[in-house]
Every structure is written in structure tokens, then in C-alpha cells.
C-alpha positions in Angstrom: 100.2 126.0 128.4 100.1 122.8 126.1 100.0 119.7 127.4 103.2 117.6 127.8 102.9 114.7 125.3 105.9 113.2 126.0 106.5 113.2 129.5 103.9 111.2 131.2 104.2 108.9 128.1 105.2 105.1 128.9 107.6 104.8 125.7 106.5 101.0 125.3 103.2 102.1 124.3 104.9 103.7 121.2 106.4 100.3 120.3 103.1 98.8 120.7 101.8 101.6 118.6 104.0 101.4 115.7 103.4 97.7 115.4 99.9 98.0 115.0 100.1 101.2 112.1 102.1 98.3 110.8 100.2 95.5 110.7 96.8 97.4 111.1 95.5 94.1 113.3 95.5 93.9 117.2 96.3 89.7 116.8 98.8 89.7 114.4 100.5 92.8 116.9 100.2 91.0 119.8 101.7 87.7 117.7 105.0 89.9 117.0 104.9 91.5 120.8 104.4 88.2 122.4 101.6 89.1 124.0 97.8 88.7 124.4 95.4 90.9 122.1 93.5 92.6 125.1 96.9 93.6 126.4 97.4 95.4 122.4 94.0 96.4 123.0 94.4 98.2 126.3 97.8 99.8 125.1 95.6 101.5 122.3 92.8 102.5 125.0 95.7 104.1 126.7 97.4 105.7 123.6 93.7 106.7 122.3 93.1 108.9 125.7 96.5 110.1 126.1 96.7 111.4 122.7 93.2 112.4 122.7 92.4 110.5 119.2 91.0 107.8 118.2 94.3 106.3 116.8 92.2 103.6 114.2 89.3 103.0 113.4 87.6 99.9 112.3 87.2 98.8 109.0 86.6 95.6 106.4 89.6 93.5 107.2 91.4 95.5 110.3 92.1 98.8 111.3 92.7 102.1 109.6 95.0 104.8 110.6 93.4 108.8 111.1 95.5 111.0 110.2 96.9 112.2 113.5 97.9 108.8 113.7 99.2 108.6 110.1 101.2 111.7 111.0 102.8 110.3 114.8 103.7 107.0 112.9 105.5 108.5 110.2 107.2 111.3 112.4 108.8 108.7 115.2 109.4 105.7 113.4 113.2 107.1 112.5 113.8 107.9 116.1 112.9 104.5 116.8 115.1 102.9 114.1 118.0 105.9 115.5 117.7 104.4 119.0 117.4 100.9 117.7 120.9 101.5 116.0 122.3 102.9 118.5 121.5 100.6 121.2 122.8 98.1 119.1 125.8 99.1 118.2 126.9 99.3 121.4 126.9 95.5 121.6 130.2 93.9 120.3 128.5 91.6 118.2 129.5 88.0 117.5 127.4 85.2 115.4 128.2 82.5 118.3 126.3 84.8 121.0 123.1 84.5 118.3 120.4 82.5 120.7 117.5 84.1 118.4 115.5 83.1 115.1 117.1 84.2 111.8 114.3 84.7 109.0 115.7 85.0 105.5 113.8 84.9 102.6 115.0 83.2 99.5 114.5 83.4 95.7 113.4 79.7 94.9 116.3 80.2 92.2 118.4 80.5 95.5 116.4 78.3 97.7 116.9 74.8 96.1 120.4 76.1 95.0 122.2 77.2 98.8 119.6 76.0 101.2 122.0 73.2 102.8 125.5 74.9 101.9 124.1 77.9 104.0 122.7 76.4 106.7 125.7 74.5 107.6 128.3 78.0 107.2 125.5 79.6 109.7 124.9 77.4 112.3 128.5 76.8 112.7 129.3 80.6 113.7 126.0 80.6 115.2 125.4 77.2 116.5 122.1 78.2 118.8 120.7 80.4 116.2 117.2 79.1 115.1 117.7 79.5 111.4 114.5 79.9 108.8 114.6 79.9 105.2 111.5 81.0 103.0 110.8 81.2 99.7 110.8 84.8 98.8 106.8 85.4 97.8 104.6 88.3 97.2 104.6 89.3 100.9 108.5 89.3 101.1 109.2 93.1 100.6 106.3 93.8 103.5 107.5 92.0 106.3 110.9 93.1 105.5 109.6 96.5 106.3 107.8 95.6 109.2 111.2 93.7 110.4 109.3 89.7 110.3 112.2 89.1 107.6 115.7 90.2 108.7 117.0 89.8 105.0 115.8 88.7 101.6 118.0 87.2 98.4 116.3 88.0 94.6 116.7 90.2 91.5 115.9 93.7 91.7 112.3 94.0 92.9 110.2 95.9 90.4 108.4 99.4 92.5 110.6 98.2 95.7 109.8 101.0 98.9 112.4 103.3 100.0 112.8 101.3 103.2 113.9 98.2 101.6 117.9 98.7 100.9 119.0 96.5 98.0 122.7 96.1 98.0 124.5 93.6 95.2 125.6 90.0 95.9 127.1 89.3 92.6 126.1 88.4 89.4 125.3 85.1 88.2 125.8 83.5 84.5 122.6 82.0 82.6 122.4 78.4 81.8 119.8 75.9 80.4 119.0 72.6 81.8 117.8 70.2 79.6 117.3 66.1 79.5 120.3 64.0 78.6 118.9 63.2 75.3 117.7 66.6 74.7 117.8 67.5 70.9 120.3 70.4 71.3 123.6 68.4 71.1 126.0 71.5 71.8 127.0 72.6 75.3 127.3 76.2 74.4 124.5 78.0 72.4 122.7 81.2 71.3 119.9 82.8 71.5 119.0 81.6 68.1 119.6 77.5 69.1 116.8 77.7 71.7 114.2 78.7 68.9 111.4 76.2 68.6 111.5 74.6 72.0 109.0 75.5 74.7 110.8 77.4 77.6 109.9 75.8 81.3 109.9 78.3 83.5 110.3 79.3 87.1 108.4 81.6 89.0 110.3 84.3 91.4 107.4 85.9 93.3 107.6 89.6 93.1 109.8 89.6 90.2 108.5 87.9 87.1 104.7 86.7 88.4 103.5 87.4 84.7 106.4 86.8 82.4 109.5 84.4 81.9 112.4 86.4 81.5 113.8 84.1 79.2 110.8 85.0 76.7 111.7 88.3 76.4 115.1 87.8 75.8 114.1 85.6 73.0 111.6 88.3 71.9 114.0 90.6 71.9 116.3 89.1 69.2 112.7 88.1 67.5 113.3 84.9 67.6 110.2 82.2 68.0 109.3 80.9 71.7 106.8 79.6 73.6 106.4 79.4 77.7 105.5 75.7 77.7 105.0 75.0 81.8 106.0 78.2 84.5 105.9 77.0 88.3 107.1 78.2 91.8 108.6 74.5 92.2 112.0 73.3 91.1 110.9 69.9 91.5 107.8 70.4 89.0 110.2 72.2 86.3 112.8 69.2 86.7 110.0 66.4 86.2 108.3 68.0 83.1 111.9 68.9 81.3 112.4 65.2 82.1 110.0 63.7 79.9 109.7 66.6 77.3 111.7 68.9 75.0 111.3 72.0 77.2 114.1 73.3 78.4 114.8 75.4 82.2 116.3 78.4 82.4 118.5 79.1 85.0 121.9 79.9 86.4 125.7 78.5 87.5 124.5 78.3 91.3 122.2 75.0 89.9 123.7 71.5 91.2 123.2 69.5 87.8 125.2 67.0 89.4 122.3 66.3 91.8 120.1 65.3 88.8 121.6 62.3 86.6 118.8 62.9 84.1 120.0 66.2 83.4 122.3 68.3 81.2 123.7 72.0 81.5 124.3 74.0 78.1 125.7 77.8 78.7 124.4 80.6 77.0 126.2 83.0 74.8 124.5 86.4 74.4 126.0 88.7 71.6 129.9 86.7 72.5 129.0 86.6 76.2 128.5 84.7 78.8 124.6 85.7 80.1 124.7 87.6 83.2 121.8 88.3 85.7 122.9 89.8 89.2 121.4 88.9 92.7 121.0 91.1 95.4 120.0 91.0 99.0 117.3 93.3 100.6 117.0 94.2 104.0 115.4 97.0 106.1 117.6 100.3 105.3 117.6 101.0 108.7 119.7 97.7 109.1 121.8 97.9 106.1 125.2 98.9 108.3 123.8 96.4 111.6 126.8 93.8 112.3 124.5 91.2 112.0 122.9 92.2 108.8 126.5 92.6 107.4 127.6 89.0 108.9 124.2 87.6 106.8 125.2 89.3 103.9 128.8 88.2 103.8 128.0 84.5 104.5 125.4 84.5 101.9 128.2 85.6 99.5 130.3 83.7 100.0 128.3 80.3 99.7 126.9 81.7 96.6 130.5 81.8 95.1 131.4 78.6 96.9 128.6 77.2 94.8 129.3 79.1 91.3 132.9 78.0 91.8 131.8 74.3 92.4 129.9 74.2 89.3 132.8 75.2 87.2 132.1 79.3 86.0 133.4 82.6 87.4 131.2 84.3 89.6 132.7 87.8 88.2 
């Protein structure tokens, strides 16, 4: 007769188990579980002789995954997420009962732009939430996965995993900031206007690490360009356009009023207004979770608050 796997099994071993095919590291397991790494350690000892495998295996840099282990990871996890759901759901939720961190992960075109204007709408529906913004980085899509970031704001992530559910926010319009005394005189231009001045441009991790999207629009309508200065920091971008010609591609969500030394010119592609949408990414297994639907609206909404503030439809 085979042997029962399941029951004898202590079901927390499994969680303990799936965190560590996760993060294939017995400290950075026991960081997430809140516990110490011999406890991880011994849950694996136990694992390893009730499965009869050795589970992982040593290696440069952490653990590797045999593939029995590959195999029970990849057949359990959805039961886990199914039961996660469903316990869950069972909860009438409500933002003001939130006593828990909230990690979301920002585009720095987001980050600089919502950062207060969001706080403020979540902490006053969910006043003892403990509320973390990031910058969105290379990492982002990862611990998204692994359920470190309970939802992320960018563009469409290039080769993004099936587990990582990317559902539209809206789209936003295309704008140039530029110093006051900028040479470009009008407040609505083409393509064609931007040609000779060097492009300042910022960095989205994940999306554009080797490109400015504005160049290739540019290069599209073969018109000349040149990426002048590119930078993860807003503050950086604003100080060189400052005391140069470059100009910073960017968007409507922008405060320009924040920045006396700076001027907004709109961009008309082809009789258009440029749009680029934004979308949030969470965890398909939480794209339906009350609280992941809460996130989303809020961050909505401020981003139209803000689009609306600076004077352009957010359609």
C-alpha cells in the first residue's frame, strides 16, 4: 500500500516549503516567516525525511530545487493561492480594519508624481495601515510573485510572467519640460520641433533600462536626436534641464507648478495629443482580492485627481 503523503503531513511545513522554492535561501525564508533560520532549517529536515528527498541542494549562491521538489512546488502552489482566496473572501473587508504593511511599488514617473496625494487618500481609509512606497526596480516583477509587493504601477513590462496580472489604470498624455527660457517658444509642438535638442531622460527600471522612449519615437519619424543625460532620479533630470537645452520627457501627472524654473510644452503626434497608458501589476492570484481592488481604485483615482489638476483629460 503506498504511503499516505498527506495525512501525517503538518500543512505549515508546506508554507515553509513554498517560501523557500521561492526564495531558494533559508534567511531570506525565515525573514518573510518571521522566524529564525534553524527553525526554516529544521522544517526542511522534516520535509526532506517525510518526503524521502532531499528537497534542495546546495549550490553557489543558495539552494537548488530537485526535481521532485520542482514538481510538489509547481503542483500545490494553486491550492495554496485557492485556499488563500477563499479564506479571504470570507472576511468582509474594510480599509479602516488594515493594521498591516502595504508595499507598492512605483514607476519613478509615478513616484515623484502621487507619492503625497496617495498617501494621504490611503491612510485616511486606512489610518493604521503601515504604508511603503518603492521605486519600481529590476526586482519589482519578482517579489510581486513571491507576494513581498502587494501591487506595482508602470508601463507594460517587457517578457512579464504569467503570474503577474497587468490590468489598465489609464492612459496618460506626453509632455516636455523644459527651462523657462528654453529656446522652443511654443507650448504645443511636434515631433519635428524637438529635433536638435538633446533628450534628458528617465529611467523606468524593467521597462526602458537601455533606451529612451522618446528616441525612438523621434527615430521613428527620422528625425535627428540625441539622449543627452538618462537617470533613475527626477531630481537629477530637473537640475541638468535647468542649466541646459535638454529637454524631459514626460507626462500630465508632472506638478510643473512645484518647479518655478520650469515650463510644460504638449506634444502633438500625427494631430494628437501623445498617449502612453499605465497599468498596475499584482499577483494574478490577487487580481479579484478586496484589498487589491481597494489599491487599485485609490490609485486611480489620485492619478486622475492629478491629470485633472494639471489641466488635460485623463481619457
Amino acid at each position: 500500500m503506498a504511503k499516505d503523503l498527506f495525512s501525517f503531513l503538518d500543512l505549515n511545513l508546506l508554507r515553509t516549503f513554498l517560501i523557500v522554492y521561492q526564495e531558494k535561501n533559508t534567511r531570506k525564508a525565515a525573514e518573510r516567516l518571521f522566524v529564525s533560520q534553524p527553525a526554516v532549517s529544521q522544517a526542511l529536515q522534516k520535509l526532506r525525511h517525510h518526503f524521502s528527498d532531499d528537497l534542495f541542494v546546495k549550490v553557489h549562491g543558495g539552494l537548488q530545487a530537485t526535481p521532485f521538489c520542482e514538481d510538489l512546488a509547481n503542483t500545490i502552489t494553486p491550492h495554496f493561492h485557492g485556499l488563500e482566496s477563499a479564506l479571504n473572501k470570507s472576511i468582509q473587508f474594510k480599509p479602516s480594519d488594515i493594521d498591516f504593511k502595504i508595499r507598492l511599488a512605483l514607476s519613478p514617473v509615478v513616484l515623484t508624481c502621487l507619492s503625497g496625494s496617495l498617501y494621504a487618500r490611503i491612510k485616511a481609509q486606512a489610518p493604521n495601515a503601515q504604508l511603503e512606497l518603492l521605486s519600481w526596480n529590476l526586482s519589482t516583477q519578482e517579489d510581486i510573485q513571491k507576494g513581498i509587493i502587494d501591487l506595482g504601477v508602470s508601463y507594460v513590462i517587457p517578457n512579464s510572467t504569467k503570474e503577474v496580472y497587468t490590468k489598465k489604470l489609464l492612459d496618460l498624455t506626453g509632455r516636455i519640460f523644459v527651462r523657462q527660457d528654453h529656446p522652443i517658444k511654443k507650448s504645443l509642438i511636434e515631433p519635428k520641433d524637438m529635433a536638435g535638442f538633446e533628450i534628458a531622460s528617465m529611467i523606468s527600471p524593467g521597462w526602458n533600462d537601455n533606451y529612451s522612449y522618446a528616441a525612438k519615437l523621434l527615430e521613428r519619424y527620422s528625425i535627428e536626436h540625441k539622449v543627452g543625460f538618462r537617470s533613475e532620479l527626477i531630481m537629477a533630470i530637473i537640475d541638468v534641464i535647468l542649466h541646459t537645452d535638454m529637454y524631459m520627457p514626460h507626462s500630465n501627472i508632472f506638478p510643473v507648478e512645484n518647479y518655478p524654473g520650469l515650463r510644460a510644452i504638449d506634444v502633438f503626434v500625427e494631430g494628437e495629443h501623445y498617449k502612453m497608458p499605465i497599468h498596475a501589476h499584482m499577483h494574478i492570484k490577487n487580481r479579484n482580492a478586496p484589498i487589491t481592488l481597494w489599491l487599485f481604485s485609490e490609485i486611480k483615482q489620485a492619478l486622475i485627481e492629478q491629470v485633472n489638476k494639471q489641466g488635460l483629460s485623463q481619457v
